[in-house]
GUBARO-468326 format. One record per residue: residue in three letters; z negated, y negated, x negated of N, C-alpha, C in turn. Coordinates in steps of 0.05 Angstrom, whole numbers, plus 5000, padded with zeros to 4 digits. Layout:
N
ALAZYXZYXZYX;...
//
This chain:
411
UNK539847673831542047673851540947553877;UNK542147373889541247223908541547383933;UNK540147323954540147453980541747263997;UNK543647524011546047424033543847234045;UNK545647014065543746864088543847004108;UNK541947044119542247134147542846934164;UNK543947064197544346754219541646824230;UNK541546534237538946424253538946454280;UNK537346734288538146824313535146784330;UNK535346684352532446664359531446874367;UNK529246984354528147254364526547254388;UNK527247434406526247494430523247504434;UNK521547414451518847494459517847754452;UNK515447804436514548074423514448284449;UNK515848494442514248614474511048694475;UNK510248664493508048764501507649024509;UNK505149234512504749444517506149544543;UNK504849334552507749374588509949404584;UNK512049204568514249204559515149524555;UNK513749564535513649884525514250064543;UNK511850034556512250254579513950264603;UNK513950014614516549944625519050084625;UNK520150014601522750154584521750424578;UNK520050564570520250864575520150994602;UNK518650844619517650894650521550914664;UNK523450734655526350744666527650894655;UNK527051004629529351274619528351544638;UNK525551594645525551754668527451704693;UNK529851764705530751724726529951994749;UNK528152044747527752164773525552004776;UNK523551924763521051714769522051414775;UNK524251324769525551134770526651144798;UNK528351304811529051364829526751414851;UNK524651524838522051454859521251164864;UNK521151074842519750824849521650604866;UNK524350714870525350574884525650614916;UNK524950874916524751034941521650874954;UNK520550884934517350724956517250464954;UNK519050294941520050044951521450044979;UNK522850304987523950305002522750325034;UNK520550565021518050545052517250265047;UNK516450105034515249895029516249665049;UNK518749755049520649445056520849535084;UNK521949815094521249945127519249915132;UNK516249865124514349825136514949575147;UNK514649375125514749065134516749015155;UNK519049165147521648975182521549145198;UNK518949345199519349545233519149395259;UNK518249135258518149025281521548935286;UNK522048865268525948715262527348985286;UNK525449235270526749575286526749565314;UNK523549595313522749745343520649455348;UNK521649395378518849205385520149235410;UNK518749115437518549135468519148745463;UNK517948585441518648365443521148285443;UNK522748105455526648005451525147785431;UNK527647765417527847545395528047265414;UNK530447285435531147105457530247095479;UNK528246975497528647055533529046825543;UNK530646805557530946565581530646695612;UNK530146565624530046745657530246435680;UNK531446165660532045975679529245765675;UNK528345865657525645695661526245575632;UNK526845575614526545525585527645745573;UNK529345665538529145845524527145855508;UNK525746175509523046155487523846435473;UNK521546505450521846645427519246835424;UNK519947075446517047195447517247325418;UNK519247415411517747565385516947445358;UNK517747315360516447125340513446975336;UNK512246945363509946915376508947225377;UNK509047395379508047685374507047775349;UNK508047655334507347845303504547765296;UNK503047515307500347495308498947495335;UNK499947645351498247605371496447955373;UNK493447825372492648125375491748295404;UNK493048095423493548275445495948465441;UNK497148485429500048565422500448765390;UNK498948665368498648815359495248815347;UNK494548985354492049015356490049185326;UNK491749275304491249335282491449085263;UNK488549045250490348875229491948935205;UNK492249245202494649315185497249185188;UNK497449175217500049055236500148755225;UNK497648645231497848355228499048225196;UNK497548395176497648375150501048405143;UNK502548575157505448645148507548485163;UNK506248425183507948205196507347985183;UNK505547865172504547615163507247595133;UNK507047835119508747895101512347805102;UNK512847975122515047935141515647625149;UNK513647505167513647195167514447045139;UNK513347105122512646895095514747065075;UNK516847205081518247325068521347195056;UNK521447085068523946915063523746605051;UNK520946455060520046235038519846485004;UNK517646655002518046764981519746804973;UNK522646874981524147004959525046744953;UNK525846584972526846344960525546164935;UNK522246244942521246094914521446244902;UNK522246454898522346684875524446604862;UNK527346634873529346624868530346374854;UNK529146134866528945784847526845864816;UNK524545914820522845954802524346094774;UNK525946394784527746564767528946324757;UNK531146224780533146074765532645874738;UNK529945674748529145564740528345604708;UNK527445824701527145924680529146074658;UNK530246194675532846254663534045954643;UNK534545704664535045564650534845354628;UNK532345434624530745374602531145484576;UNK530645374553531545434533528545724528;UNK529645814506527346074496525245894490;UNK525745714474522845624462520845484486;UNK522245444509521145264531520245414561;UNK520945614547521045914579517045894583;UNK516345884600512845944611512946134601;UNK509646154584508946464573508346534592;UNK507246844584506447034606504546934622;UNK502446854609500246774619499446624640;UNK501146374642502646234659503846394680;UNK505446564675506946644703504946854714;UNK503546984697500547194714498646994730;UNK499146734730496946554728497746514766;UNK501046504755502846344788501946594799;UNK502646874787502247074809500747104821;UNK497847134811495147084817494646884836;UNK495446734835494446394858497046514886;UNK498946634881500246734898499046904911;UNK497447094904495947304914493647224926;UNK492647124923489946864933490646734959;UNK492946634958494146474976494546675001;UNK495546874995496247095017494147175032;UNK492447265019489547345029488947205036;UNK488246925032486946755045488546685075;UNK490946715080492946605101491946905114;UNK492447175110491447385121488447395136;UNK485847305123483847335135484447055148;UNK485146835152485346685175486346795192;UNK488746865187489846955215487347255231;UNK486847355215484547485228481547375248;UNK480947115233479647045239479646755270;UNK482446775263483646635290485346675298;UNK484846875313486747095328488746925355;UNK491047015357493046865370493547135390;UNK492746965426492247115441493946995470;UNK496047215484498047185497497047345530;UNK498147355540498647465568500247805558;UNK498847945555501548225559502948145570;UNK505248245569506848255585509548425577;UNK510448615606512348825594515048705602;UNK516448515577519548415580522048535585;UNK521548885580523148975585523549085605;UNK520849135624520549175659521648925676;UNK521448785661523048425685525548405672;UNK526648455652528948535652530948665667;UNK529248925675530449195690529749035724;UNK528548965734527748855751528648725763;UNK529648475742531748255752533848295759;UNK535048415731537848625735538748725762;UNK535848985778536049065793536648835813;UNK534948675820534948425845537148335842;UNK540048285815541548145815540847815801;UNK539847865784538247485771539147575742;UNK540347355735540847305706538447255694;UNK538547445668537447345646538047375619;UNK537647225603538247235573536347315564;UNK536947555548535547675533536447755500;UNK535047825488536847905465534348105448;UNK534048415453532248585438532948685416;UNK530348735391530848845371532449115381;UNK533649325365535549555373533949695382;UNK530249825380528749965392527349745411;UNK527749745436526649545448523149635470;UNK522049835449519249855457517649955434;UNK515349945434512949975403512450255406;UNK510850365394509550665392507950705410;UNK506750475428503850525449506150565479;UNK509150525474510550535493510650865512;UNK509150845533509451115540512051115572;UNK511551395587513051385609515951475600;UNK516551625580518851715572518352135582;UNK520552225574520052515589518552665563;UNK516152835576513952925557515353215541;UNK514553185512516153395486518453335492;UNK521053135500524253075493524953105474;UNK527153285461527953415437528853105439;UNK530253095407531652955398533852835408;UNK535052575411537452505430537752235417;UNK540152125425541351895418538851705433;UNK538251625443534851525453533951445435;UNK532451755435530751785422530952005400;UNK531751795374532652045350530952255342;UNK528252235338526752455328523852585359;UNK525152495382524552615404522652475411;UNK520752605435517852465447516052665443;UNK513752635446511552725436510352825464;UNK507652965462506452955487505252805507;UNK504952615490503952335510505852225515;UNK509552255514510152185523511751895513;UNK510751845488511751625471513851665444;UNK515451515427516951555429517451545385;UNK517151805380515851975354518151765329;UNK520651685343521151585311519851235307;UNK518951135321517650925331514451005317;UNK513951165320510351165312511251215285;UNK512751415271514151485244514051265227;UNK514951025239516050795231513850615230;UNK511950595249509650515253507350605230;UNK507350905233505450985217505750955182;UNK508750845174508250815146507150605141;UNK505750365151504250195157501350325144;UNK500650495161498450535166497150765144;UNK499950955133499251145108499450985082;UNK502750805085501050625050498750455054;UNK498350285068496050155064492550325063;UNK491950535080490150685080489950775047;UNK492750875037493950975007492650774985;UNK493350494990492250304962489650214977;UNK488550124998486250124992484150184987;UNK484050504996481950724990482150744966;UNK484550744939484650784912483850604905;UNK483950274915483250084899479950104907;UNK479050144929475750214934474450404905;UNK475350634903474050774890474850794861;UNK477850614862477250504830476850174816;UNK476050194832473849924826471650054821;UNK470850254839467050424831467250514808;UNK469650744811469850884780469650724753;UNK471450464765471450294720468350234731;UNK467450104741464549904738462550124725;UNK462750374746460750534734461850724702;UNK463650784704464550844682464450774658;UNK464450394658465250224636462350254621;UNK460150224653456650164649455450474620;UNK457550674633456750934625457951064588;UNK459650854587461350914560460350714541;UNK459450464559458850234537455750264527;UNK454350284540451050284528450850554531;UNK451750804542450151044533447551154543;UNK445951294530443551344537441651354563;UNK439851224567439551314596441351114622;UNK442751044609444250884628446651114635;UNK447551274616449651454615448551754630;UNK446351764620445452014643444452014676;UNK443751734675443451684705446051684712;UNK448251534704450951594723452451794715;UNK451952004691453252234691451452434727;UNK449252424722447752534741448052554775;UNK449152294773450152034796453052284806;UNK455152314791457852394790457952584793;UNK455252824784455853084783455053214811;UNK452353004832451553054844453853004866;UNK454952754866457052714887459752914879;UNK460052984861462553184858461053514862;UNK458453574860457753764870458053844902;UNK459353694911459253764953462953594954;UNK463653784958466653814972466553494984;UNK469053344980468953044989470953095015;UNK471653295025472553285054470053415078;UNK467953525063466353545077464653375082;UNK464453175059462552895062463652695078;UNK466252685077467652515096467852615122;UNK468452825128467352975155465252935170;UNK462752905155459552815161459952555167;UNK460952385147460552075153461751995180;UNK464652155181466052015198465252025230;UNK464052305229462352395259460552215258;UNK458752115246456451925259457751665262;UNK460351615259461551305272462151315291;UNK461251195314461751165344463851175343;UNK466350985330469151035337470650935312;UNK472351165306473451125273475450945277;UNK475450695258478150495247478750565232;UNK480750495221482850455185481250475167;UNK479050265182477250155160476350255144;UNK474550435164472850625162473150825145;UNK475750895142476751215132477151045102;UNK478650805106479250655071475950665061;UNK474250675077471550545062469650885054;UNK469951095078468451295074470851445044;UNK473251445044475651545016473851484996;UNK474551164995473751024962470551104965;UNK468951094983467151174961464851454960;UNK467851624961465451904954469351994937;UNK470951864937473052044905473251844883;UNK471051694868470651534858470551644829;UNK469351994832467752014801469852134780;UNK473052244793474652264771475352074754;UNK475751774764476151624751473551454738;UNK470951454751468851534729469351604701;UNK470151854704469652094686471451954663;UNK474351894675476851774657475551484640;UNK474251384651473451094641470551144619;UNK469551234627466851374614468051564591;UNK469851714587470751834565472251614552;UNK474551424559475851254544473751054532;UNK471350954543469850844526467950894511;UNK466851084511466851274489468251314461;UNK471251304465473551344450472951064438;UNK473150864444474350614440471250354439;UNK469150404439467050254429466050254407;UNK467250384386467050464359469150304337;UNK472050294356474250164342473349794332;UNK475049764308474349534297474449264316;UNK476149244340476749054347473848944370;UNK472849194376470649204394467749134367;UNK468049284353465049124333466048904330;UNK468548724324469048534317468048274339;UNK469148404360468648294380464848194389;UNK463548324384460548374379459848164364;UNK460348204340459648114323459947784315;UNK463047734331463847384333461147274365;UNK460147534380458147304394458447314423;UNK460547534424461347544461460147614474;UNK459347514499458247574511459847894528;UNK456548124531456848414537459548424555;UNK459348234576461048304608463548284592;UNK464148064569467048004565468148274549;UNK466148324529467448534516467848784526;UNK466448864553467349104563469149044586;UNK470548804593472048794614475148654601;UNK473748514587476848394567478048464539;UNK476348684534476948774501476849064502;UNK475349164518475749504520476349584543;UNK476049424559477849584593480849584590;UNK481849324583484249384579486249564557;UNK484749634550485249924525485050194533;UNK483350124564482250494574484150514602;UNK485150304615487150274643488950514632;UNK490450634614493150714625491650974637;UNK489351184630489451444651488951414671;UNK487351084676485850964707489151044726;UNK490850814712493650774735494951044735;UNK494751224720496251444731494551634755;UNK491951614754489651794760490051604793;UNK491851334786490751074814493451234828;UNK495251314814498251384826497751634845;UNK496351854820496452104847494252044867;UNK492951864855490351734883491751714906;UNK492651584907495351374935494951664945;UNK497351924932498152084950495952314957;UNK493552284947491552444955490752344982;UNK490952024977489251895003491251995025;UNK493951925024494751945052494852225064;UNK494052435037494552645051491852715071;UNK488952595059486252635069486552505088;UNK487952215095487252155115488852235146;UNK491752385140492552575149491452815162;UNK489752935143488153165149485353075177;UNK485052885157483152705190483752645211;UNK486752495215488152525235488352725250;UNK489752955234490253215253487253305264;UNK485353305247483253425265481753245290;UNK483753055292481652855310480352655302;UNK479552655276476752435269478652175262;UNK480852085259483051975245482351675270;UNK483151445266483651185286485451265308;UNK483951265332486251415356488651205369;UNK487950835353489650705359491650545349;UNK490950825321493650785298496650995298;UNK498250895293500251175302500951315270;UNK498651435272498451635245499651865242;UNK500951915226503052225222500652435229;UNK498552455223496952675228496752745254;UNK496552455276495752575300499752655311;UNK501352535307504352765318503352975304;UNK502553125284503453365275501753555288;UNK498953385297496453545318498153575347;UNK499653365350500453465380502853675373;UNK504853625349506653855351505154205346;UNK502454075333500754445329499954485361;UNK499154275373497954445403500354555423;UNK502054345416504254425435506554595426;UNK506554565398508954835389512154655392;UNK511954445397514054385398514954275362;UNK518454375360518754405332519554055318;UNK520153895336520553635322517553505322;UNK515253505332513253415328511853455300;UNK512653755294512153935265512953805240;UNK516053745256518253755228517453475221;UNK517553315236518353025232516752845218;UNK513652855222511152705217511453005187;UNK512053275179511653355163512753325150;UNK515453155143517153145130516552985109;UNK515752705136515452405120511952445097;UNK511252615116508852655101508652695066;UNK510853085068511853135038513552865031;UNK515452745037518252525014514552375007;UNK513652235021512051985008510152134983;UNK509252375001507352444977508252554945;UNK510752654953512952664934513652534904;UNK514652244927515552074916512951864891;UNK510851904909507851824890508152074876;UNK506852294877506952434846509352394824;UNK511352374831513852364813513952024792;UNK513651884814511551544798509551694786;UNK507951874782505951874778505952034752;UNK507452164754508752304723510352194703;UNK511852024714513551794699510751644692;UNK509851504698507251364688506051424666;UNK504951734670504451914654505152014626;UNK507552074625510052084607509751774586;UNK509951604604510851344592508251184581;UNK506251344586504151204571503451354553;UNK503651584549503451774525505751724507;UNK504151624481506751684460508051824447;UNK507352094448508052394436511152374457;UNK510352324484512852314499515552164497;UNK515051924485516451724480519351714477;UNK521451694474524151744466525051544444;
//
């Protein structure tokens, strides 16, 4: 008996392991709903200047029309963190991006299946995209764009007073977080929505400021110490022996002394603590859980056929532990990388409040230190709030992750 014909339907691209997880990672909707929530700090970080800035988009005063804020987003008289610089740079180059995003999409879309760029290809664009950024980021660091202070919204008030026109045109908060001279602890007011602080500056403004300064502190302290963790890990699962007991030895000794007390030590002998500093003392003393994760997965997985196989056709050591068994041991790394994020911001929080924290970053730790000295209750609530949603919102990603890489979980 002959077999029906089937129609000739073009079958879709195989999914990949990502694929997989992907699609289980979205039937979680509360992890789903997180991950959209820290897209959401993601995107308020980048347009807080659009928010709050002392720069006008417009000034004229009869002399010319010019465009101080636009000239601000690199100037480091003005902003003086390069966290700042890095998110404004983002902000700048944000609207060429989506546009090449959005042609690129199109572009593909309209391509037939058989003719669509493999993956490899489009990891390839992402990658040279990512390259590109960095590289435009450390220039701008390295040739810093440098202005006259100047306070536009005091010659504003000024002129006004004298009776002199000027054109102006300010973002809706028309001063930054270093803006002081407002009335000292001001509850909450149409002003100023989440009040003033003790110095006198102006708390939903640093709020807004400081998620700048907690996600970024968040991924690069995780990406510091898991970069340590796979290298040493991979070293410790793949050859074994005394290579495996020197860095078991290595892990037990640094996990034997409390890592907020070691960061405590380090951070007192720095004349004066940056971003930097705290991203660099994090990653590398909470390095050895994810050690431990990478060093047990290869273990697991240097025995399987595809890894002797691998051996045995001629590869060279680095490829087979970085292109044939690392990518088999990543999924506990990225979940272990997820509650990382929200460990970091909470440590570097904790550094904040005690003082040791960058005193010229507007970090949730130091409002919540002035709402503990002063007792006042929006200094408490406000920097504690944003503190719990973010850290929140990372563990809940961080369980969805979790879930979705385990297959017992699966749906």
């Amino acid at each position: 008996m002959s077999q029906p014909m089937l129609p000739d339907v073009a079958q879709p691209e195989d999914q990949t392991f990502g694929d997989i997880v992907w699609i289980q990672f979205k039937k979680n909707r509360v992890a789903a709903f997180s991950l959209w929530g820290l897209g959401a700090l993601f995107l308020l970080a980048t347009v807080a200047p659009l928010i709050a800035s002392g720069r006008p988009f417009m000034w004229d005063v009869g002399e010319g029309l010019e465009f101080p804020w636009f000239r601000s987003l690199f100037d480091r008289n003005y902003f003086e963190n390069p966290v700042d610089i890095f998110f404004n740079m983002l902000l700048a180059i944000s609207i060429p991006m989506m546009a090449l995003i959005a042609f690129r999409y199109r572009k593909i879309c309209q391509l037939g299946l058989d003719k669509r760029p493999r993956r490899a290809k489009i990891f390839r664009e992402i990658r040279l995209g990512v390259i590109l950024v960095v590289t435009l980021f450390i220039g701008l660091l390295f040739t810093p764009h440098s202005e006259a202070y100047t306070q536009y919204t005091d010659i504003a008030e000024a002129r006004a007073e004298a009776g002199e026109a000027t054109t102006a045109v300010f973002p809706p908060v028309p001063y930054m977080f270093r803006k002081t001279g407002f009335k000292s602890l001001a509850g909450p007011s149409g002003k100023h929505w989440l009040g003033v602080d003790e110095s006198t500056r102006d708390v939903a403004v640093r709020l807004l400021y400081g998620t700048r300064i907690s996600l970024t502190i968040g991924v690069i302290a995780v990406a510091i110490y898991v970069t340590i963790g796979i290298i040493l890990g991979a070293l410790a699962g793949f050859f074994s022996g005394k290579t495996d007991i020197i860095i078991q030895r290595l892990i037990e000794i640094v996990m034997s002394i409390p890592s907020l007390i070691i960061i405590l030590v380090l951070v007192a002998f720095l004349e004066k603590t940056s971003i930097f500093h705290i991203m660099l003392v994090i990653g590398l003393v909470r390095w050895t859980g994810v050690a431990r994760l990478v060093r047990g997965e290869f273990y697991r997985l240097r025995n399987q056929d595809f890894v002797t196989s691998a051996i045995a056709l001629g590869f060279p050591t680095w490829k087979v532990i970085f292109h044939h068994i690392l990518p088999n041991a990543m999924g506990p790394v990225l979940v272990a990388a997820t509650f990382g994020v929200a460990g970091a911001i909470l440590l570097e929080s904790t550094l904040s409040f005690l003082g040791l924290g960058d005193l010229s970053a507007p970090s949730w730790g130091q409002t919540l230190s002035e709402g503990y000295s002063s007792g006042a209750w929006h200094l408490i609530l406000a920097p504690g709030f944003a503190i719990f949603i973010t850290v929140s919102l990372l563990n809940l990603v961080g369980e969805g992750l979790r879930d979705a890489l385990d297959p017992k979980m699966r749906k």
